[in-house]
N, C-alpha and C positions, 0 to 999 in steps of 0.2 A: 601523811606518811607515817608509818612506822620508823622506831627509835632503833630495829637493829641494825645498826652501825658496823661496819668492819670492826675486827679490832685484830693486835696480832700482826702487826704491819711488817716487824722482821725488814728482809731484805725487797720484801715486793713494792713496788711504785706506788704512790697513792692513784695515780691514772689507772693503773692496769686495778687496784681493787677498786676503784668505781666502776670503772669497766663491768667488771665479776657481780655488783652488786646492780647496776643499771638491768646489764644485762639478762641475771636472772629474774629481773621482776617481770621486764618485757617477755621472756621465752614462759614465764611461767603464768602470762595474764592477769597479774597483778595490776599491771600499768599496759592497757588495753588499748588497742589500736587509737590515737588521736587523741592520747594523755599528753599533755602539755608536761615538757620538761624545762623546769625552771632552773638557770643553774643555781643562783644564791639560795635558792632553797633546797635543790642534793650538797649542795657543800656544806651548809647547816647542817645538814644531819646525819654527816656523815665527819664533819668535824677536821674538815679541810679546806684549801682557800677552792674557789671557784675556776683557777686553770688546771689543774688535771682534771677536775671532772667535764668543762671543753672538751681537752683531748679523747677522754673518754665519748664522748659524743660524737664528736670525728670519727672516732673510729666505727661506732653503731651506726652510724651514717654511711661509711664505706661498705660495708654490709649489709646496708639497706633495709636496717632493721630500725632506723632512724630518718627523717627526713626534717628539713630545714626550708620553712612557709616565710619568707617576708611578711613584717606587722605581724606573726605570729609567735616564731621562735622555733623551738626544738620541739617536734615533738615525736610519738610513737607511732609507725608507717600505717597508714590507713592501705589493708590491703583486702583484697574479694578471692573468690573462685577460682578466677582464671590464673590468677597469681600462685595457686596454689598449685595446680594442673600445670603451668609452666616449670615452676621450682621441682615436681619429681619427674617432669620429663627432663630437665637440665642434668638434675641429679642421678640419673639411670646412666647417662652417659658421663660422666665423670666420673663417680664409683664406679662402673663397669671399667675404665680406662685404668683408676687407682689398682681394682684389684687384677687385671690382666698383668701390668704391668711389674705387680708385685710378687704375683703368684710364682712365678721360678726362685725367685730369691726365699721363699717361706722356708722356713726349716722344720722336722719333723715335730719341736717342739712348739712351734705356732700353732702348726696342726691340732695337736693334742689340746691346746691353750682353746680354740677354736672351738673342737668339737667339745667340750667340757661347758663354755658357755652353751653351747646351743644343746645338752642335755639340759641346763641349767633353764631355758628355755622351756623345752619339754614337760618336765617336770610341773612350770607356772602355769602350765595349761588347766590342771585341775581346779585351780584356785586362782583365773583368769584376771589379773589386775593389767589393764591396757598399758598403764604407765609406766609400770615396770617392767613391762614387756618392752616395751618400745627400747629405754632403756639397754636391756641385755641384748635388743638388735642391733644397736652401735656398738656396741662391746663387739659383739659377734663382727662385725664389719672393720671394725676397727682393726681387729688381728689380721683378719684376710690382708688389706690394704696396707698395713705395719713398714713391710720393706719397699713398697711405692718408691724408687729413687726419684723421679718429676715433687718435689715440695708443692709447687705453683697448684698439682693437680689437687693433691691432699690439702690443698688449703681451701678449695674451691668446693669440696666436699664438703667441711665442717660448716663454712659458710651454708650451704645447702639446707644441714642440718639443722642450723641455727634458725635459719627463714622456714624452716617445717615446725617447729618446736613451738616456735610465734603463729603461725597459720593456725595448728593444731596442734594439742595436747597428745593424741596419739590418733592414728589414723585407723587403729586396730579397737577402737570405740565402738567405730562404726560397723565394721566387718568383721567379729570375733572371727567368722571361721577362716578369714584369710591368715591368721595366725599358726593354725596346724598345717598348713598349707605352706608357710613361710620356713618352718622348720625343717619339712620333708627337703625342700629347695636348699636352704641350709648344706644340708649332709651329702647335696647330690655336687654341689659346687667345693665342699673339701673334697670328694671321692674324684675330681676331674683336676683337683692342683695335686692331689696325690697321685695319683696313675703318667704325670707330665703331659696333661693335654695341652695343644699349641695354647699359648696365653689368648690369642685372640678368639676363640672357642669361649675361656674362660672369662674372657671381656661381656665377649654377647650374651652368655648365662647370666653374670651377673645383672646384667642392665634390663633381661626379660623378667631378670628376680624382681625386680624393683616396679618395673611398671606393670606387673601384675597385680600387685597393691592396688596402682592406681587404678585399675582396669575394674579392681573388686568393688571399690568404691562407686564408679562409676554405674557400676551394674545396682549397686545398693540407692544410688540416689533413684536412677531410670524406675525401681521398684516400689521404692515408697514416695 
């Protein structure tokens, strides 16, 4: 392992910064499906005793970004294809539900907040980095879905997010051009929370946003 350690602990829990540090190693394929997590050795290096970083495992467990093997221990979820293909059909209909649900409540500075990322979008087109595109499409999502009153759903979403991040780095690797495609959809999904289209209109937009993604991918494996 590497020595960077949290530091800067402040007010936050030492659980919740193992959490932050586990975690981004798994979302970032550092520690790769079916790495063994040893705890006396994250609390070593992280310079803490061995029960928050537990809890921290618990909780990447509830998430499923963790699984827990008798005679083996903790380790990081061995996952395939189909798993993949389930998590953004999941994920279409939750985000579709977050942003219906939230879209009457947006105010016209969300909107602006909104479209500003998804210029911001635009713009990355030229100089195409997947990862940070991917990036400003949660930004972009995130606003849409911001006043979501249901939490349970919003929560259900990031979770989502977290189990895409670990699958794939960015899904827009594979399919750049679904990327100008994602943005047009973008601008057509504020232009229908601004005009007051019924939220459920703007549910099912959402959720065809999403699995056209998966649809492009789809078409991309079928081709090569």
């Amino acid at each position: 392992m590497t020595t960077d350690a949290p530091t800067g602990r402040g007010t936050t829990s030492k659980s919740q910064l193992a959490y932050e540090w586990l975690h981004d190693r798994i979302v970032s394929h550092r520690f790769t499906p079916g790495y063994r997590l040893v705890l006396s050795q994250i609390a070593g290096e992280l310079g803490i005793s061995a029960v928050p970083v537990r809890e921290a495992i618990r909780r990447l467990e509830a998430e499923g970004l963790v699984t827990f093997e008798k005679n083996i221990g903790a380790q990081v979820a061995l996952l395939d294809e189909g798993e993949y293909v389930t998590t953004m059909q999941t994920l279409a209909v939750v985000e579709g539900a977050a942003t219906g649900f939230s879209a009457p409540l947006l105010t016209a500075a969300d909107l602006a907040e909104a479209r500003a990322v998804n210029q911001r979008m635009r713009e990355s087109l030229e100089h195409f980095d997947p990862s940070r595109f991917t990036q400003l499409n949660e930004e972009f999502h995130s606003v849409l879905f911001a006043r979501c009153p249901n939490e349970h759903i919003t929560d259900l979403v990031r979770r989502g997010w977290g189990r895409l991040r670990m699958l794939r780095n960015s899904t827009f690797s594979f399919v750049p051009g679904r990327a100008v495609e994602s943005v047009a959809e973008h601008d057509k999904l504020i232009e229908l929370i601004e005009n007051g289209a019924d939220p459920l209109e703007i549910e099912l937009a959402a959720r065809r946003h999403r699995t056209a993604t998966l649809d492009a991918l789809r078409r991309f494996q079928r081709d090569h």
